[in-house]
C-alpha positions in Angstrom: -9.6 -27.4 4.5 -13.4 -27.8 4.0 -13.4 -30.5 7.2 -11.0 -27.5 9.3 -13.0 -24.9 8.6 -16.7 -26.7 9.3 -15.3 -28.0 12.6 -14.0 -24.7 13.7 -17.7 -22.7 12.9 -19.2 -25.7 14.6 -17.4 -25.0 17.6 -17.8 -21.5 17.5 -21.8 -22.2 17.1 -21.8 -24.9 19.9 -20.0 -22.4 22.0 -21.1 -18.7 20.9 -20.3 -16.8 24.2 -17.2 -18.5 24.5 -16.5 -17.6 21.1 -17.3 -14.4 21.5 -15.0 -13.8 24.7 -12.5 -15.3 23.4 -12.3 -13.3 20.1 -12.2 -10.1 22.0 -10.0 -11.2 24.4 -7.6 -11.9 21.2 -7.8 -8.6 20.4 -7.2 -6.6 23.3 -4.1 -9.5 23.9 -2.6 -8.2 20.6 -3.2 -4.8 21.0 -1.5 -5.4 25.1 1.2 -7.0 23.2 1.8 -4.1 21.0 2.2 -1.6 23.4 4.0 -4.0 25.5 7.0 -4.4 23.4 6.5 -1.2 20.9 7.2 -0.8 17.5 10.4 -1.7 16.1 11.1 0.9 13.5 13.5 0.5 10.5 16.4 2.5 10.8 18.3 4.6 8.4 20.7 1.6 7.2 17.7 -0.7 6.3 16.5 1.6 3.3 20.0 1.9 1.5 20.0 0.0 -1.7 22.3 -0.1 -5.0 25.3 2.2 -5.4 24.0 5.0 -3.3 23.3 2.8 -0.6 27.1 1.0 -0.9 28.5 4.5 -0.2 26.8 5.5 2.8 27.7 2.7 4.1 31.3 3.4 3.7 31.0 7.0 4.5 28.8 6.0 8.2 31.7 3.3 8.7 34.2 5.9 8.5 32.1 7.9 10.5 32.1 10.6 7.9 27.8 10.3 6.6 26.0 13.5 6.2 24.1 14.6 9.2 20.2 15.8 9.2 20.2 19.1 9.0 17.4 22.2 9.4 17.6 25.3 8.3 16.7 28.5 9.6 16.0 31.7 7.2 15.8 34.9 8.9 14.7 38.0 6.6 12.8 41.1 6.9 8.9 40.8 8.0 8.1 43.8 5.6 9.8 41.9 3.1 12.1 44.9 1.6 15.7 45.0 2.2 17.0 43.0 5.3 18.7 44.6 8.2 22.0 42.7 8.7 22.9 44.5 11.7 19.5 42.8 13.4 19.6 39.8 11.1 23.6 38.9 12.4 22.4 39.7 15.9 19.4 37.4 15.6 21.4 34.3 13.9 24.3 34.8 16.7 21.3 34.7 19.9 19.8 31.4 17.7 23.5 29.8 17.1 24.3 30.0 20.6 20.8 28.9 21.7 20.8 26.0 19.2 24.4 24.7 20.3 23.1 24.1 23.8 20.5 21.6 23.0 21.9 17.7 23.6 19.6 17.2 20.1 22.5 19.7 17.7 25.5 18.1 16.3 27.1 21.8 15.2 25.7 25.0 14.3 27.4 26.4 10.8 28.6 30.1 10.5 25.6 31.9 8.9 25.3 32.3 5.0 23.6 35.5 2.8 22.4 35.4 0.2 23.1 36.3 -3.4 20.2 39.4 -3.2 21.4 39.8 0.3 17.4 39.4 1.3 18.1 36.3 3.3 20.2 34.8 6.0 20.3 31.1 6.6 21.6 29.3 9.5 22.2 25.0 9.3 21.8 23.0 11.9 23.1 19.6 12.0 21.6 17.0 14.3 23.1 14.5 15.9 22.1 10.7 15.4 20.4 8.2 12.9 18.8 10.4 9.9 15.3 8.4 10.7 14.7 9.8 14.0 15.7 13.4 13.1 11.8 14.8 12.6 11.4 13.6 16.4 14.2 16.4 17.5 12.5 18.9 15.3 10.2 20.2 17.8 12.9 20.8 20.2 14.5 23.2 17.4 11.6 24.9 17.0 11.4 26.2 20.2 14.1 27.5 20.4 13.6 29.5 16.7 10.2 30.5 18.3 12.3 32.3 21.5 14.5 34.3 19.0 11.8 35.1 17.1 10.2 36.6 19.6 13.1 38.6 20.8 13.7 40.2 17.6 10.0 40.7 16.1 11.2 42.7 13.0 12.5 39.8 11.7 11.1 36.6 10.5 12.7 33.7 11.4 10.9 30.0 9.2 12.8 26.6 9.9 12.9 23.9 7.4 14.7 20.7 6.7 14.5 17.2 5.6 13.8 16.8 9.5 10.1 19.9 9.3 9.3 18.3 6.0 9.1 14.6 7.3 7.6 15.3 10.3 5.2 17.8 8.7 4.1 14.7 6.2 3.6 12.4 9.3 1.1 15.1 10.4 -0.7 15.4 7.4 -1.0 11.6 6.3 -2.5 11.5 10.0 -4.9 14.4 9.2 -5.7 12.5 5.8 -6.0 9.0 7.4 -8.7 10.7 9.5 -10.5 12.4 6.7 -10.5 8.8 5.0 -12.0 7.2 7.9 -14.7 9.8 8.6 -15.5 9.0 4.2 -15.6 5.6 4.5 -17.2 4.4 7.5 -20.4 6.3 7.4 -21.0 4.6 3.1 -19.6 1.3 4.1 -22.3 1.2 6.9 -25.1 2.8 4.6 -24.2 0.0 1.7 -24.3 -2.7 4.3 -27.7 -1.6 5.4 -29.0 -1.4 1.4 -27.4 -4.6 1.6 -28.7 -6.3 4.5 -32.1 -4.0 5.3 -31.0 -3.9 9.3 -28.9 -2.1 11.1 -27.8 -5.2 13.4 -27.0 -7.0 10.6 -25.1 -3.9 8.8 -22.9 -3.6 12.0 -21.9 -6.9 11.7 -19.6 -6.6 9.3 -18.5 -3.4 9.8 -17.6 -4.2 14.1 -15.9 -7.3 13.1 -13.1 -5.4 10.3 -12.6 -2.5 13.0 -11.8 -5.2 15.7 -9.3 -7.1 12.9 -8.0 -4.2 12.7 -7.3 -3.2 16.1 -5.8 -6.8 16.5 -3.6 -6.4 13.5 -2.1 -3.5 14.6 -0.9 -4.8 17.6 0.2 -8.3 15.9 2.4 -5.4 13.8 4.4 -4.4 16.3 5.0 -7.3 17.7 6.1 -8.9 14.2 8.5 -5.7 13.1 11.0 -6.9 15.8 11.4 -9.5 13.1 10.5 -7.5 9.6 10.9 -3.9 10.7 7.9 -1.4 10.2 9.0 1.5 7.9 6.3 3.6 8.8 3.5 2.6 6.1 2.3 -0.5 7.9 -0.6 1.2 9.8 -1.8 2.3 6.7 -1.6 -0.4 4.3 -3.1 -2.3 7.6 -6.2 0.3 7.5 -6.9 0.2 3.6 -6.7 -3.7 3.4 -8.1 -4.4 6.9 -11.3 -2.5 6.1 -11.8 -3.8 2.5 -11.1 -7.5 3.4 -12.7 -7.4 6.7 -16.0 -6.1 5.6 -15.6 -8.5 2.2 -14.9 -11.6 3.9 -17.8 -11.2 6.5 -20.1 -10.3 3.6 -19.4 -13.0 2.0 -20.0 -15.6 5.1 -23.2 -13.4 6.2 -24.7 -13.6 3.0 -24.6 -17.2 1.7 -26.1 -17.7 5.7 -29.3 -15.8 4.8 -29.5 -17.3 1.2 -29.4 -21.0 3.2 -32.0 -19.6 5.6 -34.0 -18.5 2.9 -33.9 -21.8 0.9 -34.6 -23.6 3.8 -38.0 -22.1 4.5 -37.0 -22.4 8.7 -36.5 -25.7 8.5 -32.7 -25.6 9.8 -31.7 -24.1 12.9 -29.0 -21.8 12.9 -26.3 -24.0 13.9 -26.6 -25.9 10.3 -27.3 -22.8 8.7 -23.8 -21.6 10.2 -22.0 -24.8 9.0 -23.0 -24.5 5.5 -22.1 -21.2 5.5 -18.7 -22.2 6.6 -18.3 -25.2 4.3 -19.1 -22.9 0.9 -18.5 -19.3 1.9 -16.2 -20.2 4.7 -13.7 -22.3 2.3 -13.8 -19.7 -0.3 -12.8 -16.7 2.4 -10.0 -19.1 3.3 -9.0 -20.0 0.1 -9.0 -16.7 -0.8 -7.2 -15.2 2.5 -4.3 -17.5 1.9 -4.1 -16.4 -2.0 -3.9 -12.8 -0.8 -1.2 -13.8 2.0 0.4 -16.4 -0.8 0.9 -13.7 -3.4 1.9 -10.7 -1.0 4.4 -12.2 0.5 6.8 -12.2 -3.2 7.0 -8.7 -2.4 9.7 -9.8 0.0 11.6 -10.9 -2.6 12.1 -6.9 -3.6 14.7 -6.8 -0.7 13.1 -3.1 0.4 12.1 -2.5 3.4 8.8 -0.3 2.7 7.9 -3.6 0.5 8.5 -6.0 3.4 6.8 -3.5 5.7 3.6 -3.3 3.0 3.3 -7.1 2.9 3.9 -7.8 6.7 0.9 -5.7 7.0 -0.9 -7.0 4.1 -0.7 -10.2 5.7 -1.0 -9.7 9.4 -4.6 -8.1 8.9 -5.7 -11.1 6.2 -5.2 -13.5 8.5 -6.9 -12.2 11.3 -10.0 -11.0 9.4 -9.8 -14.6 8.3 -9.9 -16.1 11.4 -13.1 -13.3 13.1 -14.8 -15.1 9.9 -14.0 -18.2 11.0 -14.8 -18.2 14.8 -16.1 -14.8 16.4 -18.9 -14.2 12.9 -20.3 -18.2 13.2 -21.1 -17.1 17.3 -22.5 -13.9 16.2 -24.4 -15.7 13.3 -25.9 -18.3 15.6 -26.8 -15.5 18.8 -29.2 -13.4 15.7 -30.2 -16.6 14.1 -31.6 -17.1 17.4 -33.2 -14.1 18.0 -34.8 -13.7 14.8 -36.2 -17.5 15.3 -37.9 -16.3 18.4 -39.1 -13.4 16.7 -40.4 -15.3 14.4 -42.3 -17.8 16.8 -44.0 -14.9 18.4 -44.9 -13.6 15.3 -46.7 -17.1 14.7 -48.3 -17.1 17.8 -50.0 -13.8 17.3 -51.1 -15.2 13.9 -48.4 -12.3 12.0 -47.3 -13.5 8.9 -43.5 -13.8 8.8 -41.2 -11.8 7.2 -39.0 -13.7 5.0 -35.2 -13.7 4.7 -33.8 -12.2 1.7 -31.9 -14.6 -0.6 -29.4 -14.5 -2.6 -31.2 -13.7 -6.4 -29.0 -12.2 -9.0 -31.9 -9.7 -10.4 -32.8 -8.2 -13.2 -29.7 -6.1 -13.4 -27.3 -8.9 -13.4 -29.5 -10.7 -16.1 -29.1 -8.2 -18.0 -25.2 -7.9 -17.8 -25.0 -11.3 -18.3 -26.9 -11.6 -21.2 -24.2 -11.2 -24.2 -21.5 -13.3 -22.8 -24.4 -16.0 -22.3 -26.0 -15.8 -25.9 -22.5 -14.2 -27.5 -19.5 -15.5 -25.8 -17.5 -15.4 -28.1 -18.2 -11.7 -29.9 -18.5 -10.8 -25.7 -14.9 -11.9 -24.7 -13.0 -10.4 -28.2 -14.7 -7.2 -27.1 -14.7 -6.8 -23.5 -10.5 -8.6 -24.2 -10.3 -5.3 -26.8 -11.0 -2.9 -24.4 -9.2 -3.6 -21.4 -6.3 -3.9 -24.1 -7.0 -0.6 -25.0 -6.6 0.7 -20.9 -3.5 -1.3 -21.4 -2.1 0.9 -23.8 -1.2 3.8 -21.8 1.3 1.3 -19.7 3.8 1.7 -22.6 4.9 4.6 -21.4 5.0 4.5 -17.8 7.4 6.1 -16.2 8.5 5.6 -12.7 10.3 7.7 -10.6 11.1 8.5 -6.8 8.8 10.5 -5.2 11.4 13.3 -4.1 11.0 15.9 -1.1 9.8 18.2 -4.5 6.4 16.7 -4.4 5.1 17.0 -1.4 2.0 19.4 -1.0 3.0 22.7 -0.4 0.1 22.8 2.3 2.7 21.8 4.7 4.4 25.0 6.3 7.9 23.4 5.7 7.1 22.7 2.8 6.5 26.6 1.7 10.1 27.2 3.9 12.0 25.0 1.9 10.5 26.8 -1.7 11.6 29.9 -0.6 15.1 28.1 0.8 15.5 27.2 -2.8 14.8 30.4 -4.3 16.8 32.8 -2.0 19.8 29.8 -1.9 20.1 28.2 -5.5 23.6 27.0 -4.9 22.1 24.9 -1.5 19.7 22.7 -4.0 21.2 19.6 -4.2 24.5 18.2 -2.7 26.4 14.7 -4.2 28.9 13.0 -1.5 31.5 11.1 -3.1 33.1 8.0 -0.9 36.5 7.0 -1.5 37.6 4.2 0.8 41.0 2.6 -0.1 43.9 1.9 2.0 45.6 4.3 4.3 48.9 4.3 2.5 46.8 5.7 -0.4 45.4 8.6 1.8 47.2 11.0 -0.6 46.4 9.2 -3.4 43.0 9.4 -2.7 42.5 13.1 -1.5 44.6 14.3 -5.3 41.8 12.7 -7.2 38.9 14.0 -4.7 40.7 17.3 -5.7 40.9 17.0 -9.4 37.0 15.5 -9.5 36.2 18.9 -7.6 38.2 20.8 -10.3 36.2 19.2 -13.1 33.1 20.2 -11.2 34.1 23.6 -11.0 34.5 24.0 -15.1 31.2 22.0 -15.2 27.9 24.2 -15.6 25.7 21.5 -13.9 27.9 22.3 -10.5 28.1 25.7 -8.5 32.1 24.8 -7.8 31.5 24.7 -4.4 33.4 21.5 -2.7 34.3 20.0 0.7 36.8 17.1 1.2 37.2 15.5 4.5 39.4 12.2 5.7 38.6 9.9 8.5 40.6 9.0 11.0 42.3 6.4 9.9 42.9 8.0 6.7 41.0 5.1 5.0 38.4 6.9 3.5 37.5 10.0 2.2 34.7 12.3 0.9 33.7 14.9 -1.6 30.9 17.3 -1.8 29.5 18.9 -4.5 26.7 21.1 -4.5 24.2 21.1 -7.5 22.2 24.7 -8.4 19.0 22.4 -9.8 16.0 20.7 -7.8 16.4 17.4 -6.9 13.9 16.2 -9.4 15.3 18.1 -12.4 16.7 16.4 -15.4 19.9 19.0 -14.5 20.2 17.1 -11.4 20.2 13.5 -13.0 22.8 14.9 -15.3 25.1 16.0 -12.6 25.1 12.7 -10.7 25.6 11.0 -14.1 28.4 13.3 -14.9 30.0 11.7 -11.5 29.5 8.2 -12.2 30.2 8.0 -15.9 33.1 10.7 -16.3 34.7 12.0 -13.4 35.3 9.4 -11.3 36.0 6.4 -13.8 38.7 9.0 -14.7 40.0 9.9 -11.1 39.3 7.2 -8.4 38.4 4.6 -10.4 42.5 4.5 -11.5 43.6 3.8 -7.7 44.0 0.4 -7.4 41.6 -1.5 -4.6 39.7 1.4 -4.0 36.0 1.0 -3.1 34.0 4.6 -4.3 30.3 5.7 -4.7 27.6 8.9 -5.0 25.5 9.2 -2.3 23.1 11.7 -1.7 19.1 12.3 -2.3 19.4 12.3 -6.0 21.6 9.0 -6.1 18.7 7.6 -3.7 16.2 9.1 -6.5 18.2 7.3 -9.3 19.4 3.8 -7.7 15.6 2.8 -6.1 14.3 2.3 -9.2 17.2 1.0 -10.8 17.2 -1.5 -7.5 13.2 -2.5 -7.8 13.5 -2.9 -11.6 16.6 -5.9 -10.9 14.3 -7.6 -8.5 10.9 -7.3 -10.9 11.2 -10.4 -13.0 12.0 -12.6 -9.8 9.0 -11.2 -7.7 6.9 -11.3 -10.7 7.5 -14.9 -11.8 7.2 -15.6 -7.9 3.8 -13.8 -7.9 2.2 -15.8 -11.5 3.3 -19.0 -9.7 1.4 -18.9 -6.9 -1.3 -17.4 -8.0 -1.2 -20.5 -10.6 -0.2 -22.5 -7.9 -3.3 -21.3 -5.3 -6.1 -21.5 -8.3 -5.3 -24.9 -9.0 -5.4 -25.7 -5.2 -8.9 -24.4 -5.3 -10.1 -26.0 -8.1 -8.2 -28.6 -8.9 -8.0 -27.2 -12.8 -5.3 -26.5 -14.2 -7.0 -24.5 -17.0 -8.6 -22.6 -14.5 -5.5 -22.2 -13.3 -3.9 -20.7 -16.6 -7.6 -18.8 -17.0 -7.0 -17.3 -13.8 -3.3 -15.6 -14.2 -4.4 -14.3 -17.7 -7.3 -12.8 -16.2 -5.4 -11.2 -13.7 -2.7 -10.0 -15.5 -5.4 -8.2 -18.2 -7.2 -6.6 -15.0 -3.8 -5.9 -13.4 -2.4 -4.4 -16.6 -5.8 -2.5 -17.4 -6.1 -1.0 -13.8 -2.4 0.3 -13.9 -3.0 1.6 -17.9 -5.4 3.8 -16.5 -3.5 4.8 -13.7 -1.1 6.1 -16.2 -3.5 7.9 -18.5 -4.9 9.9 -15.4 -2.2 10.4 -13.4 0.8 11.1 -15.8 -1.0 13.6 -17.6 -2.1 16.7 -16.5 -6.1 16.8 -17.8 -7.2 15.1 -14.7 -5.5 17.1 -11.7 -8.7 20.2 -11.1 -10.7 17.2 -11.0 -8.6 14.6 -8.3 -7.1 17.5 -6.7 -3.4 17.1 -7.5 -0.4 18.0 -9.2 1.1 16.3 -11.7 4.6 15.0 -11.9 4.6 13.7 -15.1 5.7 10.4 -13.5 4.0 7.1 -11.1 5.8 6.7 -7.8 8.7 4.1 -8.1 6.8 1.6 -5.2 3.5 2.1 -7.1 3.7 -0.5 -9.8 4.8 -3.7 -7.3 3.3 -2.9 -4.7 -0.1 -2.3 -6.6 1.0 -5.5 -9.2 0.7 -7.9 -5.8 -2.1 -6.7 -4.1 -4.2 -6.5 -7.1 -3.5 -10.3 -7.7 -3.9 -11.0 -4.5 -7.7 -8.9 -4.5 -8.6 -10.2 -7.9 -8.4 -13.9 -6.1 -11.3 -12.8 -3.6 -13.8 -12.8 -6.4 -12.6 -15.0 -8.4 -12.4 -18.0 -5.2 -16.0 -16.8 -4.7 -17.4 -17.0 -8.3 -15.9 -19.9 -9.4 -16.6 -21.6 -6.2 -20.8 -21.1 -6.5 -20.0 -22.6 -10.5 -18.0 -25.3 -9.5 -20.4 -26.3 -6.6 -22.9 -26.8 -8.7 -21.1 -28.4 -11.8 -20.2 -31.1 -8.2 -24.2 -31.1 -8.1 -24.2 -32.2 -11.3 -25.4 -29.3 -13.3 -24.2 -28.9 -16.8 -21.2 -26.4 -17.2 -23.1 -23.3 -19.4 -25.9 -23.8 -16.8 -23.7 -24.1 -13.5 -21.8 -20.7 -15.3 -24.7 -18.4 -15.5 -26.2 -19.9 -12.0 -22.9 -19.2 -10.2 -22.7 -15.8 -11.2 -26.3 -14.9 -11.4 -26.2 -16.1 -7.3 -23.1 -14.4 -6.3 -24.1 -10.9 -8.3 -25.5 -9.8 -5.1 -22.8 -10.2 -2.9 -20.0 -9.3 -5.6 -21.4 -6.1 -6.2 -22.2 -5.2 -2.3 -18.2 -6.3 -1.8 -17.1 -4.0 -5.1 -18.9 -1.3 -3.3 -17.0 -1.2 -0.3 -14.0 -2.1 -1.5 -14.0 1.0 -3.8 -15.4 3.6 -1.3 -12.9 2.7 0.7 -9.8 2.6 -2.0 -11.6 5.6 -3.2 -11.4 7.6 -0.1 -7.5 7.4 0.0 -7.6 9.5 -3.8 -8.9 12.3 -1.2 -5.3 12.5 0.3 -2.7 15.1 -0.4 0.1 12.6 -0.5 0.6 11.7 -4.3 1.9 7.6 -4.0 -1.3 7.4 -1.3 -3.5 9.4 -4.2 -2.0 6.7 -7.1 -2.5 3.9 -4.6 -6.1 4.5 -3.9 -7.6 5.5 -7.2 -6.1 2.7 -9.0 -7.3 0.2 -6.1 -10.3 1.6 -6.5 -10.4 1.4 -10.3 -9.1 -2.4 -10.2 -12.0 -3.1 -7.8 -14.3 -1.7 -10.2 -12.8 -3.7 -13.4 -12.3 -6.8 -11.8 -16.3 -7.2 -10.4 -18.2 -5.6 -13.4 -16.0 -6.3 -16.5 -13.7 -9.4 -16.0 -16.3 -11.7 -13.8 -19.2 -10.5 -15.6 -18.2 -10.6 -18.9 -14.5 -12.1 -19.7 -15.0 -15.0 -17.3 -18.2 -16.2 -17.8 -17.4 -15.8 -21.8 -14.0 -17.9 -21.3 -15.8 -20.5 -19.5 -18.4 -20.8 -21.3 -16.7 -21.4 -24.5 -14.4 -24.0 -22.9 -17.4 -26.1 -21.9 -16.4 -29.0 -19.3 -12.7 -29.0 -20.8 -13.1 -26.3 -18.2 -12.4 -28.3 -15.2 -9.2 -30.5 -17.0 -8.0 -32.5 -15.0 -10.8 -32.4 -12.1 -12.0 -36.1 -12.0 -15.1 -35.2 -9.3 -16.4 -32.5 -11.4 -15.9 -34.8 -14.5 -17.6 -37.4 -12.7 -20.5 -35.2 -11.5 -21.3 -34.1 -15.1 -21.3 -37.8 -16.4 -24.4 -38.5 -13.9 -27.7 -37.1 -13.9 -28.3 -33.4 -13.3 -30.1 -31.9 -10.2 -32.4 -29.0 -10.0 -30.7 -26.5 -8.6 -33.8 -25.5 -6.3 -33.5 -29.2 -5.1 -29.7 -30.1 -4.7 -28.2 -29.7 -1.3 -25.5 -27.0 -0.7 -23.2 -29.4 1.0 -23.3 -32.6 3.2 -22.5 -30.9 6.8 -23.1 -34.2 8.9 
């Protein structure tokens, strides 16, 4: 890997312009591609899972699933008592307006209700439930044209279809927010970091381009793993972390080489010992990421395999601008700033020196306790992150329902009013019956005497529908439910079903297949679903994260040091995610609402990628240690020295990965506000607690058993130790 990735930066330096070309032509290839073949989005049948999912496949089989619906509330714009006369008139012009749009399945009769305040029209629309919100608009017009003609009315739409499309909107408005946040500090840290603006951009030009490239490799990929709609944002948050990280991490270990070397090297060996110590350690640490994001296939979701197809795509790419368009860009300033420098000379200027890479008084400082207390520094530093562990004991997951959205979306404020004026319209349970044909009676009898049992049954309204299909092969039930979807009421109703009424009803007919669908089932079975798959993608995920570690460093207690580090981080970073975001004390001050609950994809998602991010600095710190235990230098010393020379660069890459985590807490949606503080939070844990004090502690008390069974490090330390000032980075010729 070392040899691969020196030849590749030496070509690059050989060869900047072409390099240089060629990446950009890579990225506006991928982006061509993209739009060339479009995105392949996942359809409604790819997101069913467990029982729920088992009977809308029966029910869609049978032509019998529920159909998107919107619906239309038409009351009094004064607010008092509503005019029926006008309101009737107004629902018969929109019913007859609505039924002549190629986008409307049926219009249903129109519905007052129980104050006699409000009348509500359904729509059903016609095709896959997915692509509903893109038939919306055509709806609205039409609601916009009666409106108009009757303006003593109000007429609001809302819908499963409004509220989707009116999330799409905002996540877009928030995505832009986030951007306009996080640029403008990553660029100002770059320039603390770097102390020029040319050098800044760097970094910041090379993530934006990975990211552009990404996004067209994702479209082109979801024709194989289809995109569920979260890719271009998973592909923003990681692309502009790992981008800016990896090209840090390259740019500065160049600088600290040019520094050592007091001009001595020309940029084209400066480049390749970049590459063969920072350049490894990004690739190492890419493939980790890409290694331990991809067991989130193993969850059999599609948001999951969307989130890691994403993950991945825009790892590898910002990989590969590290490995060939960054070495060109390195060599065309190293160049510059030698001429600079020469005519600086000539004029008799003194010149300016490079900055290095010192760890400073800051980091001396940190490190201080775990160097003269190691012991006293891990049992406390190990305390407290147990102690942000804590709170994980009672986490409770739970599907982030249509009842959390922000109630900044218009739909959103249509559909609490839906609720209020139409109690009985909450929640609706689809039973699916499929069972022979000769059993069509059979079947429809206990449909009957499950909707009889639900009409002595408090947790029901009594109101009931049961249809057949055409082959008289399946049937259906619904139920409506006078509770929010997110109410304990409505997990009792659709456990009512499952437990009581239909062991005792359809579950006596012989062969018969049956199931509840419906948005609470979905709410219930997800979590159920990603719960069954947790101990495979988490034994998958501690595997190769062993696995990768003792690639790297040929250790195996590294190797074990590593996943136990990661799991306390991990654990830590999701104990406080709980504390802050189950309870209510923190919601004035993050701007949200509490649910009392973490989103169901949350926990996995967040378990994998926090893995995979912990890897980046820990590839990179234990690289500079183990370098220089090669070199010779005795394991405490080569301990402190490899932190000490990477504090710089850690703590520039902790800040950017945390502003721009942080900048997604800003957002309205709650999963996107979980996702980005705990990110963020992780970020923070992992640099300036677990690498500064836990790590060097652990290592430092394990001495050279350390590096068990690594014979070349073992070897190393047996000979005579080198100054550190003195010792060569790495052999480039």
């Amino acid at each position: 890997m070392n040899s691969l990735t020196v030849r590749v930066a030496r070509w690059s330096a050989r060869h900047p312009w072409r390099a240089i070309v060629g990446w950009l032509v890579f990225v506006v290839l991928c982006l061509g591609a993209g739009s060339a073949v479009g995105i392949n989005s996942a359809k409604t049948a790819d997101y069913r899972v467990g029982e729920a999912g088992r009977a809308e496949t029966l029910a869609a089989e049978a032509h019998l699933e529920r159909r998107s619906a919107e619906q239309v509330l038409i009351s009094s714009r004064s607010g008092g008592a509503l005019d029926q006369g006008a309101a009737r008139a107004a629902a018969e012009d929109l019913t007859d307006r609505m039924r002549r749009l190629p986008e409307v399945a049926g219009v249903a009769d129109p519905l007052l209700s129980g104050d006699r305040r409000t009348l509500m029209v359904e729509v059903a629309l016609e095709g896959e439930e997915r692509d509903a919100k893109d038939k919306v608009d055509a709806l609205l017009v039409q609601t916009a044209a009666v409106q108009k003609s009757h303006p003593g009315l109000l007429l609001e739409e809302t819908g499963s279809p409004s509220v989707s499309k009116g999330v799409d909107q905002q996540r877009s408005d928030d995505l832009a927010l986030s951007e306009a946040i996080t640029l403008p500090v990553t660029l100002l840290t770059l320039l603390v970091v770097f102390g020029s603006v040319t050098m800044a951009g760097v970094p910041l030009l090379l993530a934006l381009s990975s990211i552009a490239a990404a996004v067209g490799l994702s479209m082109v990929v979801s024709h194989v793993s289809p995109d569920a709609g979260v890719g271009t944002n998973v592909i923003l948050m990681i692309g502009l972390a790992v981008g800016v990280d990896y090209t840090l991490f390259h740019l500065k270990r160049e600088r600290e080489e040019r520094a050592r070397s007091g001009g001595r090297l020309s940029s084209e060996a400066l480049v390749e010992l970049a590459a063969a110590t920072s350049g490894r350690a990004v690739v190492v640490s890419g493939l980790a990421v890409v290694a331990s994001t991809a067991t989130l296939y193993l969850a059999s979701d599609v948001i999951f395999s969307s989130l890691a197809t994403g993950t991945i795509v825009v790892v590898l790419v910002a990989v590969a601008s590290s490995l060939t368009a960054l070495p060109a860009l390195l060599v065309k300033l190293g160049r510059r700033a030698e001429r600079r420098a020469s005519r600086r000379a000539e004029l008799g200027k003194p010149v300016r020196r490079v900055r290095g890479q010192g760890g400073g008084r800051m980091w001396d400082a940190l490190l201080r306790p775990a160097a003269r207390h190691p012991l006293a520094t891990l049992c406390v530093s190990v305390m407290a992150l147990l102690a942000l562990v804590l709170p994980l004991a009672g986490l409770k997951i739970t599907e982030m329902s249509r009842d959390t959205h922000s109630r900044e979306i218009p739909a959103m404020q249509v559909y609490d009013r839906l609720n209020e004026a139409f109690p009985e319209q909450r929640v609706t349970h689809q039973v699916v019956v499929r069972a022979g044909a000769s059993r069509s009676a059979e079947v429809t009898a206990a449909l009957r005497e499950v909707a009889r049992r639900a009409e002595a049954d408090p947790l029901f309204t009594g109101a009931s529908r049961i249809r057949t299909s055409a082959d008289d092969r399946t049937g259906t039930l619904e139920l409506k439910v006078p509770h929010l979807g997110n109410s304990e009421e409505a997990y009792d109703s659709l456990d009512r079903l499952r437990d009581d009424f239909l062991p005792a009803t359809v579950g006596r007919i012989s062969g018969a297949e049956y199931g509840v669908s419906g948005d609470v089932a979905r709410y219930a079975d997800y979590p159920a679903h990603q719960n069954g798959k947790l101990p495979l993608v988490l034994g998958a995920l501690l595997l190769v994260t062993f696995a990768m570690t003792v690639y790297a460093f040929r250790s195996v207690v590294l190797g074990l040091l590593g996943v136990a580090l990661n799991l306390l981080s991990t654990a830590a970073a999701l104990g406080l995610l709980v504390l802050v975001f189950q309870g209510t004390w923190a919601e004035g001050l993050l701007g949200f609402e509490s649910t009392g609950s973490i989103g169901s994809r949350v926990p996995l998602f967040l378990f994998v990628i926090l893995f995979g991010l912990s890897m980046d600095y820990q590839v990179f710190v234990v690289s500079r240690i183990r370098e220089a235990a090669l070199a010779g230098v005795p394991t405490r010393q080569a301990v402190l020295e490899g932190i000490r020379s990477s504090a710089s660069v850690v703590t520039s890459a902790a800040v950017v990965m945390t502003t721009v985590f942080a900048s997604f807490v800003f957002l309205h949606i709650i999963e996107m506000k979980q996702i980005g503080f705990v990110l963020a939070a992780a970020v923070l844990i992992d640099a300036f607690v677990v690498r500064v004090m836990v790590l060097p502690a652990a290592m430092l008390l394990l001495g050279e058993s350390t590096w068990w069974p690594s014979r070349a490090v073992r070897r190393a330390l047996a000979g005579p130790a080198k100054s550190p000032s003195s010792r060569p980075a790495v052999d480039v010729r």
